[in-house]
C-alpha positions in Angstrom: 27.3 -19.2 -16.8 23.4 -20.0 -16.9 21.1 -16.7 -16.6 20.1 -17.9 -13.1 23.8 -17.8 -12.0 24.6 -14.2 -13.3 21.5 -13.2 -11.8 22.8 -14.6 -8.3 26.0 -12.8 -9.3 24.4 -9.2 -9.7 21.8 -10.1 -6.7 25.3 -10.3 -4.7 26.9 -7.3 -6.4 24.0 -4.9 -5.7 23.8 -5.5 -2.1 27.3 -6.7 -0.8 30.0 -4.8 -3.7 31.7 -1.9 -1.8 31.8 0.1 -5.2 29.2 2.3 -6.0 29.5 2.1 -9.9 29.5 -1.8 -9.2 26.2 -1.9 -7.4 24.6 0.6 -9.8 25.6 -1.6 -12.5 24.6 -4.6 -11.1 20.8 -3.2 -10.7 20.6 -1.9 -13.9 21.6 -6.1 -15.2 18.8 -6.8 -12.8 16.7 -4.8 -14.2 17.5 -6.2 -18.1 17.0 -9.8 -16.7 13.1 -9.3 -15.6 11.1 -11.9 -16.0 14.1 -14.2 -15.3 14.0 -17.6 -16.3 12.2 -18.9 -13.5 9.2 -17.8 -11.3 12.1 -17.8 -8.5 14.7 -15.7 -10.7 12.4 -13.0 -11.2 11.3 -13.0 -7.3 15.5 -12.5 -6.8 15.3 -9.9 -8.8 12.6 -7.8 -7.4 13.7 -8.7 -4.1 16.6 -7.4 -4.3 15.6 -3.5 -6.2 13.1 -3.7 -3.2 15.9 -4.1 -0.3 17.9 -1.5 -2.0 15.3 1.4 -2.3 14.5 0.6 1.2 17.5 0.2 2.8 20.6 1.8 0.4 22.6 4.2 1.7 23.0 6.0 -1.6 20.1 8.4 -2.7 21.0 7.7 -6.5 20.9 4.0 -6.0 17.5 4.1 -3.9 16.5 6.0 -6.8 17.6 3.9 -9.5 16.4 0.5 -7.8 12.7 2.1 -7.1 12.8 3.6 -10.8 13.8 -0.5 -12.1 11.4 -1.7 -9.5 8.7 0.2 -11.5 10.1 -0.8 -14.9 10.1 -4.6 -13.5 6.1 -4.1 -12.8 5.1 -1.9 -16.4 6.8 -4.9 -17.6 5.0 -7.7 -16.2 2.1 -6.7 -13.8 1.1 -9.8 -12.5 4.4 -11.4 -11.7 5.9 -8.2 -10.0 2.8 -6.6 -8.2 3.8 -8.9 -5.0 6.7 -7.5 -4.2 6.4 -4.3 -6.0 2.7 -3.1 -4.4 4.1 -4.1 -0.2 7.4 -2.3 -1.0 6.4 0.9 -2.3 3.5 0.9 0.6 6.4 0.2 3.1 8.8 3.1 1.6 5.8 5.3 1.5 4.9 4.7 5.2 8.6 4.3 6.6 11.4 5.6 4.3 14.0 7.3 6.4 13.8 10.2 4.1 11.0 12.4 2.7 11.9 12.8 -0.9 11.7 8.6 -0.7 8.3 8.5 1.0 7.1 11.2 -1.5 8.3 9.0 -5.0 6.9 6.0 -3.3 3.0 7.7 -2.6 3.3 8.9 -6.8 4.5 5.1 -7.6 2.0 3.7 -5.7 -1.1 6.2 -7.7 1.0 4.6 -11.0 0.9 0.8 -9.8 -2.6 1.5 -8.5 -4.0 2.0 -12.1 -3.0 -1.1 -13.2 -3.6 -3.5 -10.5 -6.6 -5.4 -9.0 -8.2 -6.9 -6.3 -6.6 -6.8 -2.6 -3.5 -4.6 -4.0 -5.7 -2.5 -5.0 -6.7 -2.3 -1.4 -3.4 -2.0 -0.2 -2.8 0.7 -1.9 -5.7 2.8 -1.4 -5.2 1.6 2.3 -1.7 3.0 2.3 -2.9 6.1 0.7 -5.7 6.8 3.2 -3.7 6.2 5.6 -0.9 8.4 4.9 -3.3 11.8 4.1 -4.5 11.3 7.6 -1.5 9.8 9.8 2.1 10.9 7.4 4.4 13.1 10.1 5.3 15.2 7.2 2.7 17.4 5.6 4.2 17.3 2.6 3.5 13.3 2.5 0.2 14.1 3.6 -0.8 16.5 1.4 0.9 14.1 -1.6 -0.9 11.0 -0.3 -4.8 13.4 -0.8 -3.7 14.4 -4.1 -2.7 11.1 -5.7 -5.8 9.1 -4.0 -7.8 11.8 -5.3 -5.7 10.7 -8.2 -7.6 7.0 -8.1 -10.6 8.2 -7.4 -11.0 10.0 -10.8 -9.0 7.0 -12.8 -12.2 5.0 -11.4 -14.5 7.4 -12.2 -13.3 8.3 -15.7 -12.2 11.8 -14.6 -9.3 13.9 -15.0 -6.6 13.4 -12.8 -2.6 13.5 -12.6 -2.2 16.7 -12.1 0.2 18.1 -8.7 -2.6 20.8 -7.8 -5.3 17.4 -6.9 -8.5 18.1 -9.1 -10.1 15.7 -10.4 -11.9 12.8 -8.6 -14.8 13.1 -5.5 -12.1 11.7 -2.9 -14.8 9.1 -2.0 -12.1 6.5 -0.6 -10.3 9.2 1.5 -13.7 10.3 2.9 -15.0 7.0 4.1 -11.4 6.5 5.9 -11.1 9.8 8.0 -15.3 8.8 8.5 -13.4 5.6 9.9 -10.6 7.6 11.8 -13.1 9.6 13.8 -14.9 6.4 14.7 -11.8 4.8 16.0 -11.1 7.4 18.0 -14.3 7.8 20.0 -12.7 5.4 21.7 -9.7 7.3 22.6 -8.9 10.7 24.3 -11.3 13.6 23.4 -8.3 15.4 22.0 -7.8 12.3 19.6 -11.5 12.3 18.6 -11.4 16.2 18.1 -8.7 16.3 15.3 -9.8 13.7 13.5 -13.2 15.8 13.9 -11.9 18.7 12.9 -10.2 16.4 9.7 -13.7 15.2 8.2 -15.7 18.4 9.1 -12.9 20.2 6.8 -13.0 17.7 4.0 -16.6 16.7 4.0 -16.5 21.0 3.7 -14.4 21.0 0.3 -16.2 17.7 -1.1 -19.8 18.0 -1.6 -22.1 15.6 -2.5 -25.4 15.5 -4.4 -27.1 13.8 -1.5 -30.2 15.1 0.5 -28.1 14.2 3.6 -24.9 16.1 2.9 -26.2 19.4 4.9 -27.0 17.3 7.6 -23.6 15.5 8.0 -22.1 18.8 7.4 -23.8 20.6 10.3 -23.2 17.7 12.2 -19.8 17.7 12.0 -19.8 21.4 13.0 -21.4 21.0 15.7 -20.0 18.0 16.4 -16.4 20.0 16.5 -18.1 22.8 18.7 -19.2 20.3 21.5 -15.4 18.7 21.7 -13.6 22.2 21.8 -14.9 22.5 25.0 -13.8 18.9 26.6 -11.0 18.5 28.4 -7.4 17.2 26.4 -6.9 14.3 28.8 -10.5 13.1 29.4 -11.9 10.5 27.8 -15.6 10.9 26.2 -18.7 9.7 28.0 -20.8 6.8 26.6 -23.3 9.0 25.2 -21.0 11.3 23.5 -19.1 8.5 22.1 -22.1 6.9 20.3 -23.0 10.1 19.1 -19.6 10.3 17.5 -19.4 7.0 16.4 -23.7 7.8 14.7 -22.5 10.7 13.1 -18.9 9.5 11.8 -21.4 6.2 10.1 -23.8 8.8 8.5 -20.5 10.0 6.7 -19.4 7.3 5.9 -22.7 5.9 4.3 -22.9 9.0 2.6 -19.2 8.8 0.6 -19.7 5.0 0.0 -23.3 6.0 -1.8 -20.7 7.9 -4.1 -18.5 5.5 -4.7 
């Protein structure tokens, strides 16, 4: 049996045996094969840890194929950060449990440090994302930490710790600054929470800028004026492009950080 067949054969195993020992074995040979022989081979292989930490019934064996997934990138970067950097960012956004989104937002500050270009992106995307959008506060409140996380790897800080020092939260700061411009064009209860969102975080990340006061005590204000608009209505032309002017000031003054 070539390498390429008893990769097939543990490709199969893993997703179709109805033993659990079986499957766990078979993604553990997986695992051992990476790089496979060919550029195909080792695509098998990471195809198939990724459809098991997504979609596996068992928690140990969604846990064991992200943990190999990871092993299959620290081992070769370049050849596994396509599938490795969209699955982790789909399990982060989508897993059907917690714990599993959780792991994937602390794989994907891991992967981050060690890839480049448009992953990068994607994963600080993902991130920014899920500290503003996640359902769970938990994920929320992981996602913050660990792109705070990046933010300090870029800027030579300390970072890695659970309690999120380290790092100016640059990225996350120019994406709520985005949020809140977004939703100028939706309800004014949309536009007023993700108000609410940069006036508290431009609050607990100051900046050595001349215009930092300013964007801060336009976001308070800014807050005050939308408390008062009705939930359902939607916010007048005027209001909107003030919105919209003052969510670009903060923007322009995290990306001067960056």
């Amino acid at each position: 049996m070539t390498t390429s067949d008893a990769i097939g054969a543990h490709r199969e195993t893993a997703l179709d045996s109805p033993y659990s020992r079986d499957r766990e074995e078979a993604i553990e040979e997986l695992a051992r094969a990476f790089p496979g022989p060919s550029e195909a081979d080792s695509r098998a292989i990471l195809e198939t840890l990724r459809d098991v930490a997504l979609d596996a019934t068992s928690t140990s064996e969604r846990e064991l194929a992200r943990e190999k997934l990871l092993a299959c990138f620290e081992e070769d970067p370049d050849a596994a950060a396509g599938v490795v950097v969209p699955a982790l960012c789909e399990l982060a956004r989508s897993g059907k449990f917690k714990d599993d989104q959780i792991a994937a937002v602390d794989a994907l500050r891991r992967v981050g440090q060690n890839v480049s270009g448009a992953h990068v992106e994607t994963v600080r995307e993902t991130l920014a994302d899920l500290a503003s959008d996640a359902t769970s506060e938990d994920v929320r409140s992981r996602a913050r930490r660990r792109l705070t996380d990046l933010d300090a790897d870029d800027s030579g800080g300390a970072s890695g710790s659970d309690d999120g020092g380290g790092g100016d939260g640059s990225y996350l700061g120019i994406s709520l600054a985005e949020h809140l411009q977004n939703a100028a064009a939706e309800s004014a209860e949309a536009c007023r929470k993700r108000a609410v969102e940069l006036r508290d975080y431009v609050a607990d990340h100051q900046v050595d800028d001349d215009a930092y006061d300013e964007v801060r005590e336009d976001l308070d204000a800014l807050v005050e004026q939308l408390d008062v608009v009705p939930t359902g209505d939607e916010l007048g032309d005027q209001r909107r492009e003030r919105v919209e002017r003052i969510a670009e000031r903060t923007k322009r003054l995290y990306q001067r950080e960056r």
